[in-house]
N, C-alpha and C positions, 0 to 999 in steps of 0.2 A: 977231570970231568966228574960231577956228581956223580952218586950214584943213585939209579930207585928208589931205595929207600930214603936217600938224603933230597930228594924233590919230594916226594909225598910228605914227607915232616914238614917242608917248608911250606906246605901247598895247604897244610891242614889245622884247624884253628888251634890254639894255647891250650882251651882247657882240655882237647883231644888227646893231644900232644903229654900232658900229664897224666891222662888216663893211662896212655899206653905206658908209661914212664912207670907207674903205677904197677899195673898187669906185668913187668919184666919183675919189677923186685918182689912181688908175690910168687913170682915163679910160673905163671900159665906157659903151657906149650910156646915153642914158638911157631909151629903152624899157624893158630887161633893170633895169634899177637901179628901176626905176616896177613892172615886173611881180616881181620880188623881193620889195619893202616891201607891194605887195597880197597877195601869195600864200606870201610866207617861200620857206625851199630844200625844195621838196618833196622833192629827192634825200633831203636831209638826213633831212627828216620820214621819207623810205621805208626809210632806212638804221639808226633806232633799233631798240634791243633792246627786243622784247618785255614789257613787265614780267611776271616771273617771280614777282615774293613774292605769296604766299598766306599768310592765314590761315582755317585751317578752324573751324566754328561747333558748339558742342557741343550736344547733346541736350538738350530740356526746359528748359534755363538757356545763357542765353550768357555769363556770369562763371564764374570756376572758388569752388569754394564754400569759404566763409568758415570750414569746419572747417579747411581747408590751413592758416589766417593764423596757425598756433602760431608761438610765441616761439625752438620750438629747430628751425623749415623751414629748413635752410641753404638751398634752392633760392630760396626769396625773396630773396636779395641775391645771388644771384649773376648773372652778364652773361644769359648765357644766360634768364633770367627776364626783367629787363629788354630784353632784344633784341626779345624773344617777344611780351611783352604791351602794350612802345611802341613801334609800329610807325613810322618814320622818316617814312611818307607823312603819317601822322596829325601827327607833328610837326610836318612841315614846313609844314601845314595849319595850324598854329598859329603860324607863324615869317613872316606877309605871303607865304603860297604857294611858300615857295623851293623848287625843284626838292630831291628830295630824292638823298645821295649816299650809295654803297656805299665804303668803305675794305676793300681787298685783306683785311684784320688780318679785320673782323670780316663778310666775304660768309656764309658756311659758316650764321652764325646768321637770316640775311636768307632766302634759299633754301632751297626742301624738296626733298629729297635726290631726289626721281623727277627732276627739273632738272637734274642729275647726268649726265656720260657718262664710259667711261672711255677718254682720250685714250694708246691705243696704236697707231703704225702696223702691229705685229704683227698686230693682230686684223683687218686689215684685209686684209693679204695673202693674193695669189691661191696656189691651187693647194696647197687644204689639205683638199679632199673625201676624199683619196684612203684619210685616217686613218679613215674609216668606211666600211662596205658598206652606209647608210643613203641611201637617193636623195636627197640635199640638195642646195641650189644654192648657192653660194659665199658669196651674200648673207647665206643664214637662216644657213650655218654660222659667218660672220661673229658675226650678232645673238645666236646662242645662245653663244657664249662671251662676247659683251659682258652679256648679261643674268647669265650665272652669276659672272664675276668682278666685275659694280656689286652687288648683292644675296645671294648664298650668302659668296662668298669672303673677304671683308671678316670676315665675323663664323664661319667655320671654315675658316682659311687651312691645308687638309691637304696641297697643293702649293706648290713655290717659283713664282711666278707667268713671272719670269724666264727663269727656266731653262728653265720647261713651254715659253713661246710662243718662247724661242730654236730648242730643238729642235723644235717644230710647226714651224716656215718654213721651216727646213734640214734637215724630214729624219730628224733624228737620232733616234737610240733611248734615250741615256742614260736623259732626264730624260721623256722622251714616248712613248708606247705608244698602242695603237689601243682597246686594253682600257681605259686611261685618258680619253683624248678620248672615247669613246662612255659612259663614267660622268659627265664634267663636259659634252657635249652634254645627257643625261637630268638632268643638274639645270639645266641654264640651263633647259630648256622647262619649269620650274615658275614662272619669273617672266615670260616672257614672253607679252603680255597679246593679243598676235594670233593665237595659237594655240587655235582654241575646244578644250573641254571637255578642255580641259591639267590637269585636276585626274585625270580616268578612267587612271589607268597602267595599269587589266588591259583597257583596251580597243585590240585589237591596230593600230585606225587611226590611234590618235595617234602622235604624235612620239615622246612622252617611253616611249612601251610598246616602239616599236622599238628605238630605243637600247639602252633598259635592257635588252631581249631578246637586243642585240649582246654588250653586256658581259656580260652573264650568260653566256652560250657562251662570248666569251676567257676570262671569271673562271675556269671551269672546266675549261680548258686550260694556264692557269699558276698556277693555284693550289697547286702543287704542286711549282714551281719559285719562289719568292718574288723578287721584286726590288721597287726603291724603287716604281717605280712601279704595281705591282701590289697596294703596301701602301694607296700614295693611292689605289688606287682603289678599292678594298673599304672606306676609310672614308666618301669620300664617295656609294659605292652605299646601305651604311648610314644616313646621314643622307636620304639620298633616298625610301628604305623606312620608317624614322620619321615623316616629314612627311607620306608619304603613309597612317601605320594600322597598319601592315604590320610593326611594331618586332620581332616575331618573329623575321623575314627580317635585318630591319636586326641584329638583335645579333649573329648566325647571320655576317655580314661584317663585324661588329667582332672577334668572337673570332677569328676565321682571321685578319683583318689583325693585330692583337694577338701574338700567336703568331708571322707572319712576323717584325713588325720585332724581336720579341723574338731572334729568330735569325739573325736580318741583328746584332745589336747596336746598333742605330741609339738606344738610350737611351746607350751607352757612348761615351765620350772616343775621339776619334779620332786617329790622330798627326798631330803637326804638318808632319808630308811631305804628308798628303794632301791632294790639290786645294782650294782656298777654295771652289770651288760644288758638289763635291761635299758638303764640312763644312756648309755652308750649308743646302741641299736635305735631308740627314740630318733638322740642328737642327731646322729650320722644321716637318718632318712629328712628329719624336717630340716635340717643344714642344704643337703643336696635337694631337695624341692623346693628349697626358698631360691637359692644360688641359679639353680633352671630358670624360674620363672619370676621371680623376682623382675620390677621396673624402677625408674627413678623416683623419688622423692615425688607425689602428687603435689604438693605445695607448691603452687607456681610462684607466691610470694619468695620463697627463699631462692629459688633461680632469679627473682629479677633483683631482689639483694646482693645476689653472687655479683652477676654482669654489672650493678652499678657500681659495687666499690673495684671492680677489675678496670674498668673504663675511667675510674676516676684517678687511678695508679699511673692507669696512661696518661691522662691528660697534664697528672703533675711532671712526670717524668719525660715527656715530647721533648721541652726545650734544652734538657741537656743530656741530650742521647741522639745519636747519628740513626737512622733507619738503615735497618739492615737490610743487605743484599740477598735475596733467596735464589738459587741456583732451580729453575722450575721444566727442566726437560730436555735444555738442549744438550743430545750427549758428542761427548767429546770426538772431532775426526781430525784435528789438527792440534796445535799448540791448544788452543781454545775454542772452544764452538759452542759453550755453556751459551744459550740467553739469561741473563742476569737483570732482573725488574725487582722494580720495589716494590714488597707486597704490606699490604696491612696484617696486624699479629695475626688475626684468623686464618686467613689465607695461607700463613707461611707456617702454621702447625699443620692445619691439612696435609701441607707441602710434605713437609718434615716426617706426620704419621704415615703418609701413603710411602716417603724412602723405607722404612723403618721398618715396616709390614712387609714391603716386597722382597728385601734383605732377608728376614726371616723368614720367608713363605720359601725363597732358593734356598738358604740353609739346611731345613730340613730338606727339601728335595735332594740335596747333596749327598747328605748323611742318611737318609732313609729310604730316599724314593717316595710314590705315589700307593703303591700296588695295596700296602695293608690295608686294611678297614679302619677306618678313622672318621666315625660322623663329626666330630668336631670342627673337620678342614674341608667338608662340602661347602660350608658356610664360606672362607678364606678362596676356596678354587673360585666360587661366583663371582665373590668381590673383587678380586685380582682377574679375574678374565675381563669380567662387563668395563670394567677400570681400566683397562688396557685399549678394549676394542674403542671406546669410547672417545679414548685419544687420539687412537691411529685414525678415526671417520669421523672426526671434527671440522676439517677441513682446511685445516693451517698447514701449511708448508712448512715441513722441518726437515734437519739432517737426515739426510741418508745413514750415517749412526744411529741416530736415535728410533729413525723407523723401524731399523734391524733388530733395537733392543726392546722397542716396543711389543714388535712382532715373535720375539724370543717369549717375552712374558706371557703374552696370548699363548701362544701354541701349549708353555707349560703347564698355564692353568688348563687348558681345553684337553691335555692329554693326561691330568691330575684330574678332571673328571672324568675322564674315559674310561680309568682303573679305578676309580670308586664306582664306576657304575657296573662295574664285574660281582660288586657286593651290595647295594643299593639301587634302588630300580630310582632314585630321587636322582641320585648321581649320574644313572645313564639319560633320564631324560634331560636335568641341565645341559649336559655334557652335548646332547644333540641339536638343543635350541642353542646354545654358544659357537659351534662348529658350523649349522645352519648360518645364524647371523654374520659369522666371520666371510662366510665364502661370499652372501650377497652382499657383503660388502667391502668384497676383495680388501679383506686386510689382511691377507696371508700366502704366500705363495698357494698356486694349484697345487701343486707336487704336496705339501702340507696338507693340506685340505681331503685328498685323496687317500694319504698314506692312513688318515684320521677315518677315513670310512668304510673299508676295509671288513665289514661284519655282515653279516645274513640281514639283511634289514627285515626279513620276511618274517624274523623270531618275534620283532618287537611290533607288530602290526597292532597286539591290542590295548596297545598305552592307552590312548584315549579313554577308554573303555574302563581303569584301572588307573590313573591317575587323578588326585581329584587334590592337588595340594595349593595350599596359598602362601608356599615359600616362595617369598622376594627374590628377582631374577637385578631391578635394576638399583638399589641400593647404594651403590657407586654413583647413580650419576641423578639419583632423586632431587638432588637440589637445582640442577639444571632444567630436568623434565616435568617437576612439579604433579608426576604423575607415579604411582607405584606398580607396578606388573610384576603378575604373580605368574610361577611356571604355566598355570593351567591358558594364562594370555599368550602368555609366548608358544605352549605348542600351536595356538591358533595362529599365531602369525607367521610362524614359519609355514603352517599347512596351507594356507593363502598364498604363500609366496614360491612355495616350491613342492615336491611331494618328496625330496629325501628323507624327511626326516623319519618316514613312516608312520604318522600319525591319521586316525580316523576319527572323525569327532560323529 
């Protein structure tokens, strides 16, 4: 028979097993080498990292559904897909238990970005209250620039980050102004999640009301005198006022910013005498206000040049080429349940964009979740909800798969508004004319519908009153309805049609 000692060695991994192997020919006690092989290095044990990967569980079905598996999904072969959906633990679960490892190359697809910080000693330095007349304490001013440059900044970089936190530490005025830092404090407190009812900006006791109350006073003090930084800051007051409804306001500080750098010339070549970070700081702000707002090519001539020589590609290429089969909804409950029609090329990119979008709209939901502040995927939640609901209440009879997956989609998008609206009062009201429209039009289980409403409706009674936005609700399905509705329509309609939503007009 073994003995104790000879099962624990067997029971305990290789490079342990050298450790101890180790520790005997150095000569340690054999108590410490005895209570070791019983107990392992508990320091050790206390000194591991956390596991960090998550993956999140989707609504209704937990596979992403069998309509994505088209033939022309680039996201199916790509890393990114694989990363996602074979999870290294599961692998390794199949490999004899081997500990499973992250390589440097590909962490980024392992981790969900809330996991995230950003490693600045800037943000961390003392004695930077001074840039606002807001009672903050070193810490939260600390956290509200961390929360605005992990989550706003990344995705509308309207300042040089650089240059802003050089001159916050020293001081300076170039690149940093008080009217600036009280515009990018008022958007870090839309993602920061310890701040309750951080969504109310006209309520004068939050955080995000006073800021924005501060910078509104300087806006109005150097509005008149333009400089770089009073450009960045009227674009990102505007993106703050969009997020929160309020796009009225918000456009009202994109045209006056607009107009500055137009007369700053910050779109124009600069000489080569002048400073590298001032050319930089320029670039970076007129790059990111073009890339915002920027439209197509006005010249309608060159669009109808495109379409004719595309059309004409077609016409020569018809007679020797088979028309492809496009895979348009039906999802799979047997060998085959696909409907397969023959679509014209417009049609079947459509087809093809909407698989394409919906695959990466779950991916991230996978790998990330809903819950962080992300204005860039309000826009994505709408389109993928209204798109959804659209299909399920068209009236055509289809698989009971594909209901389920359709129904999956809704729900995610409607519950990907529901946590953006914990940080965006835009978010919550979509989030309530979607879940409204779904229920009158039973395209979702009650039980869904319920679990989704679940909140004081009594908080939000004065959206009406505080909502005044002309973001697009049906985008998805303009082509069909020929008519554009803006959230401020939709809370009307839903208030006509029921009073859940809690809206007064």
């Amino acid at each position: 028979m073994p003995s104790l000692c000879e099962k624990r060695f067997r029971s305990r991994k290789e490079e342990d097993v050298h450790d101890i192997v180790r520790r005997i020919r150095r000569g340690d006690s054999t108590r410490a080498i005895l209570q070791q092989l019983r107990d392992g290095d508990l320091l050790l044990q206390m000194s591991l990292v956390p596991q960090s990967w998550c993956r999140y569980s989707f609504p209704l079905t937990r596979d992403m559904p069998l309509f994505l598996n088209a033939r022309d999904n680039p996201y199916l072969n790509s890393l990114i897909y694989k990363e996602t959906m074979e999870h290294p633990c599961v692998r390794a679960t199949n490999e004899n238990n081997k500990t499973p490892t992250y390589s440097n190359r590909l962490i980024q697809y392992h981790l969900p970005y809330h996991a995230a910080k950003v490693v600045d000693p800037r943000l961390s330095s003392g004695n930077m209250i001074h840039w606002t007349s807001v009672s903050v304490t070193g810490a939260l001013f600390s956290e509200l620039l961390q929360m605005y440059f992990l989550y706003e900044y990344p995705i509308f970089p309207f300042l040089h980050m650089d240059s802003f936190l050089e001159d916050l530490v020293t001081s300076r005025r170039q690149f940093c102004s008080s009217l600036l830092v009280n515009a990018v404090l008022a958007a870090g407190c839309q993602g920061y999640a310890k701040i309750a009812n951080r969504t109310e900006f006209w309520n004068p006791r939050t955080l995000q009301y006073q800021f924005s109350a501060e910078a509104r006073r300087l806006w109005d003090m150097e509005v008149d005198s333009p400089s770089l930084t009073t450009i960045q800051a009227g674009l990102i007051m505007s993106l703050t006022c969009n997020v929160n409804g309020v796009d009225k306001a918000g456009w009202s500080y994109l045209v006056r910013a607009t107009a500055m750098a137009n007369r700053l010339q910050i779109f124009e070549d600069l000489l080569d005498t002048t400073r590298r970070r001032i050319r930089d700081a320029r670039a970076l702000t007129s790059w990111s206000l073009f890339l915002w707002q920027s439209v197509g090519h006005g010249d309608q001539n060159l669009i109808r040049t495109s379409m004719h020589y595309f059309n004409l590609i077609n016409w020569l290429m018809e007679p020797f080429t088979v028309p492809e089969t496009t895979y348009t909804g039906g999802e799979a409950t047997g060998a085959s349940s696909f409907q397969a029609v023959e679509e014209t090329v417009p049609e079947a990119l459509v087809i093809n964009a909407k698989i394409s979008l919906e695959t990466v709209f779950r991916l991230y939901y996978m790998r990330h979740g809903f819950e962080i502040f992300d204005p860039l995927m309000l826009q994505f939640h709408s389109f993928v909800g209204f798109m959804a609901l659209k299909e399920l209440s068209d009236g055509r009879e289809k698989p009971p798969g594909l209901v389920k997956a359709l129904q999956s989609t809704l729900a995610l998008a409607t519950l990907g508004l529901r946590d953006q609206g914990k940080n965006s009062y835009l978010g919550d009201t979509i989030f309530r004319i979607l879940r409204d429209m779904a229920a009158s039009k039973h395209a979702l289980p009650a039980n869904e519908i319920i679990a989704m409403s679940k909140e004081d409706e009594d908080t939000k009674a004065e959206i009406a009153e505080h909502i005044n936005s002309q973001f697009p609700i049906n985008v998805a399905t303009l082509m069909a309805d020929s008519h554009l509705r803006y959230v401020t329509d939709g809370c009307r309609e839903i208030q006509g049609r029921n009073s859940t939503c809690g809206y007064n007009n």
